[in-house]
C-alpha positions in Angstrom: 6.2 13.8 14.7 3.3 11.5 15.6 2.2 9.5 18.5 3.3 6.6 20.1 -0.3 6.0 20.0 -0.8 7.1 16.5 2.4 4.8 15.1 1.0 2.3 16.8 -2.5 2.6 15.0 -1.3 3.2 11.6 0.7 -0.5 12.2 -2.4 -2.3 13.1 -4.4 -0.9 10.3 -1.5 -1.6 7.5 -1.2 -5.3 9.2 -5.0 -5.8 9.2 -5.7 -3.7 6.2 -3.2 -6.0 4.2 -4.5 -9.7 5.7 -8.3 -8.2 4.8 -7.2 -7.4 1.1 -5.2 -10.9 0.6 -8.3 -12.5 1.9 -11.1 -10.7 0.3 -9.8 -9.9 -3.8 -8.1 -12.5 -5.9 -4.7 -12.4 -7.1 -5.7 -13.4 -10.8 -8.0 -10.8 -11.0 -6.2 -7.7 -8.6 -2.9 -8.9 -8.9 -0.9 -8.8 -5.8 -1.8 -6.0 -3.4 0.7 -5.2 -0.8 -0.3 -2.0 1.5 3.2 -0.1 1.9 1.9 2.8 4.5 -1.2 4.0 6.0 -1.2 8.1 6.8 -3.9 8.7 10.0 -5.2 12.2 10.8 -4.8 13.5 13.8 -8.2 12.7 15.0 -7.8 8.6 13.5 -11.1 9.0 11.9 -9.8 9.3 8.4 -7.0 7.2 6.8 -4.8 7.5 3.9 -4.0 3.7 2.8 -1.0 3.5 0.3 -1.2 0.3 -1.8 1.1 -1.3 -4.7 -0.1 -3.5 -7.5 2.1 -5.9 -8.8 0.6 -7.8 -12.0 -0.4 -6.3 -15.3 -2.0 -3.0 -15.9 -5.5 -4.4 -16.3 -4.9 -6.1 -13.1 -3.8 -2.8 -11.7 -6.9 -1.3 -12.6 -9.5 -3.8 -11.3 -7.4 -3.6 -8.0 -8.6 0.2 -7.9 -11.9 -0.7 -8.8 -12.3 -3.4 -6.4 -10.7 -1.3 -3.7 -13.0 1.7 -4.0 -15.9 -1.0 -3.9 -14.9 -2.8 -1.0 -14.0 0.4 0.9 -16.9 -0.1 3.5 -16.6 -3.8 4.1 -12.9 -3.0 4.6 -13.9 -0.8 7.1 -16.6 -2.8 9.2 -14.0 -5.7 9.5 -11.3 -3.3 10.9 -14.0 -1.8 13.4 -15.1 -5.9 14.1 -11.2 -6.6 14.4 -9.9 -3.6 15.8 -11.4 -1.6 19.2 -10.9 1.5 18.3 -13.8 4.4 19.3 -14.0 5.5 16.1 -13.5 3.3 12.4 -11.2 5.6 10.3 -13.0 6.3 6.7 -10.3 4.9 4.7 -9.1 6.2 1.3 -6.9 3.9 -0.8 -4.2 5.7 -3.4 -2.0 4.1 -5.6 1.5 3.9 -4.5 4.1 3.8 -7.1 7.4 4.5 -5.0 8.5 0.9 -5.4 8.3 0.9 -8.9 10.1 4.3 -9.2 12.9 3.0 -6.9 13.4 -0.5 -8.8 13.6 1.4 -11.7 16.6 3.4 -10.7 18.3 0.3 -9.1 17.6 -0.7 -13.2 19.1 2.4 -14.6 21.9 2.3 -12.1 22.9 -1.3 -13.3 22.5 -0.2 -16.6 24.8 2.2 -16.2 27.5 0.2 -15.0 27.6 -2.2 -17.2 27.9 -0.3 -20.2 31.0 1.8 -18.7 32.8 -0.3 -16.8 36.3 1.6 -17.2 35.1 4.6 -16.4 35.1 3.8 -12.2 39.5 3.2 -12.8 41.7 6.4 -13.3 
């Protein structure tokens, strides 16, 4: 189980991490980024940042691409914005959980409506 400390750090950098991403890369060209967790190591010099793309799939790719570019401006604003000793050496992976899980809720609803007798015995 992690920290008090370490909970509280992975907040601050998903909240800042998300406000430097809306800020910094266009929604018409990235699509809407929205950072859904951000895994710290124990010693909070590396971090994991999970991010979800919603827009097309070109968009979904020039988010990764302008992520990976904009990995070390991302992490000089977070080291001007946050006071931490040392700037974590972020990572960014693609998140997909949210897409998985509105596609069940889909298949669930699909699944009722096509056997709708089936629930009454």
């Amino acid at each position: 189980m992690p920290s008090l400390r370490t909970q509280r750090i992975r907040e601050l950098l998903k909240r800042e991490i998300g406000e430097i991403l809306r800020r910094e890369l266009p929604v018409h060209e990235a699509g809407l980024i929205s950072v859904n967790d951000v895994e710290v190591s124990g010693d909070l010099q590396s971090a994991k940042v999970f991010v979800s793309v919603l827009g097309s799939a070109d968009q979904q790719k020039q988010a990764v691409r302008l992520m990976s570019e904009g990995r070390t401006r991302v992490q000089s604003q977070i080291g001007r914005s946050l006071f931490l000793k040392y700037t974590p050496v972020l990572s960014f992976v693609m998140d997909d959980s949210i897409e998985k899980g509105n596609r069940v809720l889909q298949i669930i609803d699909e699944l009722e409506q096509t056997d709708p007798a089936s629930g009454s015995a």
